[in-house]
C-alpha positions, 0 to 999 in steps of 0.5 A: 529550494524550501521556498520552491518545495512549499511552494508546488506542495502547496499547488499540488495539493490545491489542485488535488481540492486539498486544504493547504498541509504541513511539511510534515504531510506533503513528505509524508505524501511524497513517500507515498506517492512516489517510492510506493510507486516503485517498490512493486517493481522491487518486489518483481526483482526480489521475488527471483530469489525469494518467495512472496510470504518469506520476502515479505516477512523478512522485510517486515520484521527486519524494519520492525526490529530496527524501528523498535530497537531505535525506539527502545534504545530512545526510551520509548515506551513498549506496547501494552497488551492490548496494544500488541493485540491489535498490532497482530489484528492489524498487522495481519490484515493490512501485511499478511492479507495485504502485502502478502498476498498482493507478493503472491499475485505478482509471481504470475501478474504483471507489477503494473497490473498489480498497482492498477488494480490496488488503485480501487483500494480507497473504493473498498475503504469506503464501502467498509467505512459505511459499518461505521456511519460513514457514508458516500455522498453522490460524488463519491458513488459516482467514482465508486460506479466509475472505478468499478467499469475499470476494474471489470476492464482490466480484470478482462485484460490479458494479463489478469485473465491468464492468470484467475489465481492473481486476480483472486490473490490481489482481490483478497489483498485490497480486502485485507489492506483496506479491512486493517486500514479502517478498523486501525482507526475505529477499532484497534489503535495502535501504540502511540507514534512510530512504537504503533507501526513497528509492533504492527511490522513484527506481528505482521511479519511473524504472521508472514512467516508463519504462512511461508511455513505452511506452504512449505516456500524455500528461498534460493540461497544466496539471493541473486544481487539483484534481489538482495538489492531489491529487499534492501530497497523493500526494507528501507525505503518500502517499510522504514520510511513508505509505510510508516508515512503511510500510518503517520498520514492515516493518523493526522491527515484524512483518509481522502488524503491518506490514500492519494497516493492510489493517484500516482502509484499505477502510472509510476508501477506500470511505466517502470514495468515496462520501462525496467521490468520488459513487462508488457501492458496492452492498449486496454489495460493502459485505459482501464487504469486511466479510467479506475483512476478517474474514479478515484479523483472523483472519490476524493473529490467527493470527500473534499471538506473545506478547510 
């Protein structure tokens, strides 16, 4: 079974132009790519109980205290000062503008239509990328170009334009996530290891509740068992392993390969939406992902490097 895994990684990742990568980073690619794909939906089922901002500060901060509290009792060393600092800039950015917010959209937009539009997310990292000398070659502008006529194709679609508040809130999330994502790399580093990505989930996730506050959200209490279930899953597998792939990806491999999963997420969100969630997605929605998703093959193709 390792021989065969190794085995389609390798394939997988050769068709993606990717060098050949360590087993570490095609699992960490797997949990991307795949439970990525799947928490939107998760999100969908928790939002019945729980409102986005306190959903989403609760399921960071519990991640964060059990993270931290198994890196503690580990002997790991707590973040300095500095390093909290940036914990609360990044946090803030990529949980609190990004998830938050992207929680938010989906209280009125489809989840699908949600990941589709999250799929120009390596786009505006490239764009931010360019503060940093960082800049596109003529591929990648032609996928930047591509990408673009797809999100102007499904922003007319008839999910997002029912509802010009969701479209503003995913707009401001792929800001935010990409914004944290860049500067977690240039500007302010995290804690080394996993310690970076827990002080990163409670600062984010205090900043979150401190928004459910504000605007005055009160969850239904109890929470209807299926969006319990769903939190547990946001938890678990959304933040515990998903997002600490993510980080661990943005740390050791490429941001072309970091953010591959924006290949896999729309298709898996849009067909468990449809196929779980009873949402509905037109014709043209379904074509505007297919082609902001050639925009981004054309993106990472731009990017490849050899190995």
């Amino acid at each position: 079974m390792n021989t065969l895994v190794r085995s389609a990684g390798g394939r997988v990742t050769r068709a993606l132009g990717m060098p050949s990568l360590p087993p570490l980073v095609l699992a960490c690619l797997a949990a991307t790519w795949l439970i990525w794909g799947s928490t939107y939906l998760a999100i969908k089922f928790a939002l019945v109980s729980l409102p986005p901002f306190f959903q989403m500060g609760t399921r960071f901060l519990a991640a964060g205290a059990l993270l931290a509290a198994w890196l503690a009792w580990r002997g790991t060393r707590w973040p300095d000062a500095t390093q909290w600092r940036n914990a609360t800039i990044v946090g803030a950015l990529m949980l609190g503008g990004g998830m938050g917010c992207t929680a938010l959209a989906e209280t009125t937009v489809a989840s699908g239509l949600v990941v589709a539009f999250i799929a120009v997310g390596p786009m505006v990292i490239a764009l931010f990328n360019l503060a940093f000398g960082v800049r596109p070659g003529r591929m990648e502008v032609l996928g930047m170009a591509v990408g673009l006529v797809g999100v102007v194709l499904l922003a007319r679609g008839a999910g997002f334009a029912a509802s010009p508040a969701g479209l503003l809130a995913q707009a401001v999330a792929i800001v935010c996530w990409s914004a944290g994502s860049v500067l977690s790399l240039h500007r302010f580093p995290l804690a080394p290891g996993a310690m970076g990505f827990a002080s990163e989930m409670l600062a984010g996730g205090a900043l979150l509740m401190g928004l459910s506050w504000l605007f005055g959200e009160t969850p239904a209490w109890p929470p209807t068992p299926g969006a319990a279930l769903a939190w547990i899953y946001l938890v678990v597998f959304g933040s515990l392993i998903a997002f600490n792939a993510y980080m661990l990806l943005l740390a050791r491999a490429s941001a072309a390969v970091a953010s591959s999963y924006t290949y896999v997420n729309p298709v898996i969100a849009m067909a468990l939406g449809v196929w779980l969630g009873g949402e509905s997605v037109s014709g043209g929605e379904w074509l505007a992902t297919a082609v902001i998703v050639a925009g981004v093959v054309l993106l990472m193709w731009g990017k490849r490097k050899p190995a």
